[in-house]
N, C-alpha and C positions, 0 to 999 in steps of 0.2 A: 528440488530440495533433496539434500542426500542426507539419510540418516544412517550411522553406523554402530554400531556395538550389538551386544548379546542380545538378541529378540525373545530370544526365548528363555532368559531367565529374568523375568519384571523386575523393577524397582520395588522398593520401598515406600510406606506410606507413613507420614505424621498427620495425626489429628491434635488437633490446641479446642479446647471445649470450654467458653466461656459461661454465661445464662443463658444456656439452651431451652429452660421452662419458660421462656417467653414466648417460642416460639409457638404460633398459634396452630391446631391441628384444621387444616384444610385439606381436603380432598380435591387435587386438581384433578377434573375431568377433561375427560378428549373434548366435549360439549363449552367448558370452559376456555380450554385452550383454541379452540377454533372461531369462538366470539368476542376473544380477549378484546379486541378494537371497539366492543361494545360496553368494557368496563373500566370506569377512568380509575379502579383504584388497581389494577392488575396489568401487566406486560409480560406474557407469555412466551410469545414466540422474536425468535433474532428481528429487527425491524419491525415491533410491534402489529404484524399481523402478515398473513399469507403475503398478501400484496407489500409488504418492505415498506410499508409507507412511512416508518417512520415518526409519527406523527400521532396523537388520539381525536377520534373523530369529533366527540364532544368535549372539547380540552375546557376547562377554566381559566386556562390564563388566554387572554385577550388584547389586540391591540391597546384598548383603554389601560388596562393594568400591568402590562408585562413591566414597565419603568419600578413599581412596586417589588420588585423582587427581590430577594436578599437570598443569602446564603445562610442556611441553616447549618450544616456541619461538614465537615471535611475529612478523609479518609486518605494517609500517605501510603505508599507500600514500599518499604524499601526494596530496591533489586537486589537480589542473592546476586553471589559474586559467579553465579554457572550464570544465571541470566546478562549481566555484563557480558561474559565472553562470547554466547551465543546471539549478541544484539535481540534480545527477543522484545515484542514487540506487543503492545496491548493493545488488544483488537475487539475484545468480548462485548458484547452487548447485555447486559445485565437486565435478568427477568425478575419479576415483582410476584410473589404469592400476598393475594391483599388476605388480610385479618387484622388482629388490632394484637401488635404492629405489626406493619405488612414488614415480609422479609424479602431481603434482595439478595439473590444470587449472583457471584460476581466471581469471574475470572479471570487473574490477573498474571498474562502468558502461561506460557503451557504448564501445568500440571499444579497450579494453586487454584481451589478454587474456596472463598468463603460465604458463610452465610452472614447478611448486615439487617440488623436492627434498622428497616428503611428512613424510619425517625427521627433516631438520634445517631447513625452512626458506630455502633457497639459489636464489635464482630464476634456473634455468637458462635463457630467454629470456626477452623478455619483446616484445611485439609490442604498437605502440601506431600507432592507425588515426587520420589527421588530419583528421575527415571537413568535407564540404563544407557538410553540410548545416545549417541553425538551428534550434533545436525550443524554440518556445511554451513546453509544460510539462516536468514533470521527467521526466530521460530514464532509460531503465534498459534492462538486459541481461539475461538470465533465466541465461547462462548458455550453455555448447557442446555439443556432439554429438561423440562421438570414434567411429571404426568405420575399421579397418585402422590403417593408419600415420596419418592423418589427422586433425584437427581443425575444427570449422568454428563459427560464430558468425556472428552477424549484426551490421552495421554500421549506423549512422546517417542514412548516403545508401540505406537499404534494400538492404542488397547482404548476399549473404550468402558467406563471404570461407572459403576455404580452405588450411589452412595444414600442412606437413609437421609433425609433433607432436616430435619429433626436433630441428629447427632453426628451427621458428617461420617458414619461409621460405613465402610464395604460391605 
């Protein structure tokens, strides 16, 4: 992948700040984050745990029931017209801080990434990075790291960008 422009003068950041006083104050520990597979209301780590599984070990939904399932709410993102030209490509895996309502962290190609009401769908920030840089091929995000109040993700000028999880703020 070849990236080219200014490295060393960063992009730009927008924050959009919806009802952020929903957002419940949790404390993610390293102790949380390492057990996550043992909490069906939390998804911490890319693949749901060390081992990528995937999966929740004591899931609710069930052979018997999964036909039961409906779609509760939906979430479009329109592609900005740099994401068009870069074919970027959504790859993130969205991690879950439970409380009441759990919030999901969700990154959508490189340098967006927002906070959702896992509930109802209501994007309580949303943080969009203007970066500097040009990329050859298609670009993609895997996704953020959350641990305490914090959120982090990597940008496209290779920076890796940390944001209060609360207010979406640097």
């Amino acid at each position: 992948r070849m990236v080219q422009g200014s490295l060393d003068k960063p992009g730009e950041a927008e924050i959009t700040r919806n009802d952020t006083d929903v957002i419940p104050e949790v404390d993610v520990t390293m102790d949380m984050v390492r057990n996550t597979q043992e909490n069906n209301e939390s998804w911490l780590l890319y693949g749901g745990g060390y081992r990528n599984q995937r999966h929740m070990k004591d899931s609710a939904i069930t052979r018997d029931n999964v036909g039961d399932l409906s779609l509760e709410w939906e979430i479009n993102f329109e592609r900005t017209e740099r994401e068009e030209q870069t074919n970027t490509e959504y790859q993130g895996t969205p991690l879950i801080v439970p409380g009441d309502p759990p919030v999901m962290y969700q990154t959508n190609g490189p340098d967006h990434l927002r906070a959702i009401n896992a509930r109802t769908g209501d994007v309580l920030w949303h943080y969009n990075y203007v970066s500097t840089a040009i990329v050859g091929d298609s670009s993609a995000n895997r996704g953020v790291t959350i641990i305490g109040d914090t959120v982090y993700f990597t940008n496209l000028d290779m920076g890796i960008v940390a944001l209060d999880r609360y207010t979406g703020e640097e």
